[in-house]
C-alpha positions as CSV (number, residue, x, y, z in Angstrom):
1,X,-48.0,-2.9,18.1
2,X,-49.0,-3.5,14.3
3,X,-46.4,-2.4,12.0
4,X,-46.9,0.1,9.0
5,X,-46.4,-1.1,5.9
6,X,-45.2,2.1,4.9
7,X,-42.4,2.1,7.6
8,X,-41.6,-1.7,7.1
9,X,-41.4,-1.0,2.8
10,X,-38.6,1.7,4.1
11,X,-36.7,-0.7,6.2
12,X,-36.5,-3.6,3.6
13,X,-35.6,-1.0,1.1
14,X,-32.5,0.2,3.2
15,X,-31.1,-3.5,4.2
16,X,-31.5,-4.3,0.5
17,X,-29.3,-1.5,-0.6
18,X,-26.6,-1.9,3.0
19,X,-26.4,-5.4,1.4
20,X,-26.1,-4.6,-2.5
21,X,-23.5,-1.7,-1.4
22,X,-22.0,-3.8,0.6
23,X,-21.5,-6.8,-1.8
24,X,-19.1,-4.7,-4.2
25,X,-15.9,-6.2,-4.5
26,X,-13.2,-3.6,-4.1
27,X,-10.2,-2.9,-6.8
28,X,-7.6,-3.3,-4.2
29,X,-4.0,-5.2,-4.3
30,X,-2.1,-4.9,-1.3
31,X,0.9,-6.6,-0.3
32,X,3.6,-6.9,3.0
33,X,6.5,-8.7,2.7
34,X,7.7,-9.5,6.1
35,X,11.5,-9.1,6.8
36,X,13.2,-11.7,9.2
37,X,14.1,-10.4,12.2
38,X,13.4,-6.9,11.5
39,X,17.0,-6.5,9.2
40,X,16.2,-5.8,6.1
41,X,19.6,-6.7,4.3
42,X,20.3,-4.0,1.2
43,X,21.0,-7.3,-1.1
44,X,17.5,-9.0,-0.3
45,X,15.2,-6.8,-2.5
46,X,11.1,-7.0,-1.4
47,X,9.9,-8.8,-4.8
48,X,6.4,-9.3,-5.9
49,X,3.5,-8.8,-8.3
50,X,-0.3,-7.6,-9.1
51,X,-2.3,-8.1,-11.8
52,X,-3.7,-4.9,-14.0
53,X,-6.7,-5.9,-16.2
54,X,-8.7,-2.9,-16.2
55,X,-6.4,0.0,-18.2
56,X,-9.0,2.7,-18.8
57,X,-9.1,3.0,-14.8
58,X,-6.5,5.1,-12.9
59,X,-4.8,3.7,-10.2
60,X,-3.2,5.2,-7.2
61,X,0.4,3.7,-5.4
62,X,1.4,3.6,-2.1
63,X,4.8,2.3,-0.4
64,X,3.0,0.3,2.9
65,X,6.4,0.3,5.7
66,X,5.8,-1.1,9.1
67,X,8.9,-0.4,11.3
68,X,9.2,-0.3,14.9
69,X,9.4,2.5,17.6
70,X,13.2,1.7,17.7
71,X,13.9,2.7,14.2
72,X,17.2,4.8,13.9
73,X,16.1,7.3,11.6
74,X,13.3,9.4,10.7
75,X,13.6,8.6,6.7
76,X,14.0,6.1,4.7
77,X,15.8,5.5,1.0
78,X,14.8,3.4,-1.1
79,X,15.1,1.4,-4.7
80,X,12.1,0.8,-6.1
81,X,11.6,-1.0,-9.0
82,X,8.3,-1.8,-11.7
83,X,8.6,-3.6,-14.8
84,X,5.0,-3.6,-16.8
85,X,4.4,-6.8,-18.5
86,X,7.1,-7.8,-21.6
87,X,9.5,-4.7,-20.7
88,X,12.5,-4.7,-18.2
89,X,12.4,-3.2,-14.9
90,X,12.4,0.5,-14.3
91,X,13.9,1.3,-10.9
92,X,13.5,4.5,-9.0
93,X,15.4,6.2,-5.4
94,X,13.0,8.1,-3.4
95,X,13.3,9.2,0.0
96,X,10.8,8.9,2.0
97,X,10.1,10.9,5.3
98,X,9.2,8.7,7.8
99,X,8.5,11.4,11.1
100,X,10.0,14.7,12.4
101,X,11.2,16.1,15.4
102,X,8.2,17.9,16.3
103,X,5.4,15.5,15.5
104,X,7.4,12.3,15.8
105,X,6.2,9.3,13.5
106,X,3.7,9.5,10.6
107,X,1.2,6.9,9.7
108,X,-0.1,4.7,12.3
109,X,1.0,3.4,15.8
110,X,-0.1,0.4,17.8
111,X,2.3,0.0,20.9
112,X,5.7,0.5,19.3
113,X,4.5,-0.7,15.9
114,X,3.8,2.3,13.5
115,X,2.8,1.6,9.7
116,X,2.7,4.7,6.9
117,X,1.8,4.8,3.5
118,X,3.3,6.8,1.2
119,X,1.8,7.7,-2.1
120,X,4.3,6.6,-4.4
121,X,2.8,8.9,-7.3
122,X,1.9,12.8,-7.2
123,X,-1.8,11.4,-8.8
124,X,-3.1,8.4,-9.9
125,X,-2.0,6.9,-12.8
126,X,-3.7,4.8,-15.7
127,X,-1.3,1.1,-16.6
128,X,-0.9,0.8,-20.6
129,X,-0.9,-2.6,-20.5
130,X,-2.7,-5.3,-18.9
131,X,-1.3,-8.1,-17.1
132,X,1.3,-8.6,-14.4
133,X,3.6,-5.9,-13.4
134,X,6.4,-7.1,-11.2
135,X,7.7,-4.9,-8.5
136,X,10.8,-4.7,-6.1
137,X,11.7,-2.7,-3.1
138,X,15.4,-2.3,-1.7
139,X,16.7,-0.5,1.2
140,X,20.0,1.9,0.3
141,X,20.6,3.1,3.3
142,X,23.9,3.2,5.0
143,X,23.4,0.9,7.4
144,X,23.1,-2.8,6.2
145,X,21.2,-4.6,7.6
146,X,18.7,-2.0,8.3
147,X,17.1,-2.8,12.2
148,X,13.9,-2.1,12.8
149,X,12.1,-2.3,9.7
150,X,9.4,-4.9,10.2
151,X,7.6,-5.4,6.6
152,X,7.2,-3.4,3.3
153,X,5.0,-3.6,0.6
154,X,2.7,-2.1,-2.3
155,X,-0.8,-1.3,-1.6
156,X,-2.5,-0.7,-5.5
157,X,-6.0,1.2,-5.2
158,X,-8.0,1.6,-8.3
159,X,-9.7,5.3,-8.1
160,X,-13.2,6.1,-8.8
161,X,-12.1,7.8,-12.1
């Protein structure tokens, strides 16, 4: 069956642009710090960093929390703290709602493993400054150590804007 060269021109035109689409690098940080043996202790903050470099772009924040089936409550409060490069840390409380009554957990589940992401901003946000920003996460919640919490973590997406 002799092929068109119409139909093939048409087919090498759309693997070339899957592949050029494809081959865009994404503007993406995300990070989980495990927590040993599911407690997170309230004195053993979640510490790390991500690199800004682009700050005409916006960006968009999320809390990333994977926490077990077994989890005691159906919120979670928190500490979290950002320091942009040269300054000193700004630290935050938020509550976050982790499930309800009538729905049961947010986010994710695989087997008794359930992740959310939480937007940590109403909308994204642009950095002034480029370079590291250093971030922390603490658990304040009554109970300490906190069971059942399996990892936490920042997820950084740049937005198309």
């Amino acid at each position: 069956m002799p092929i068109n060269t119409k139909t093939l021109f048409y087919f090498v035109l759309f693997l070339y642009t899957g592949w050029i689409s494809g081959c865009r690098t994404m503007d993406l940080y995300e990070k989980h710090i495990p927590i040993p043996q599911h407690e997170w202790k309230r004195e053993t903050p979640l510490m790390g960093s991500f690199n800004i470099s682009d700050t005409t772009a916006e960006y968009q924040l999320f809390l990333v929390l994977r926490h077990t089936d077994a989890y005691a409550y159906n919120n979670i409060w928190l500490d979290m703290g950002l320091q942009s490069p040269g300054d000193s840390m700004f630290t935050q409380k938020l509550n976050l709602s982790l499930g309800d009554d009538a729905q049961g957990w947010y986010g994710t589940g695989m087997n008794d493993i359930w992740e959310v992401r939480k937007p940590l901003t109403d909308r994204p946000r642009r950095f002034v400054k480029s370079g590291t920003y250093k971030y922390s996460i603490k658990q304040i919640m009554r109970d300490n150590p906190l069971k059942q919490v399996m990892s936490a973590g920042i997820r950084v997406e740049k937005t198309g804007k």
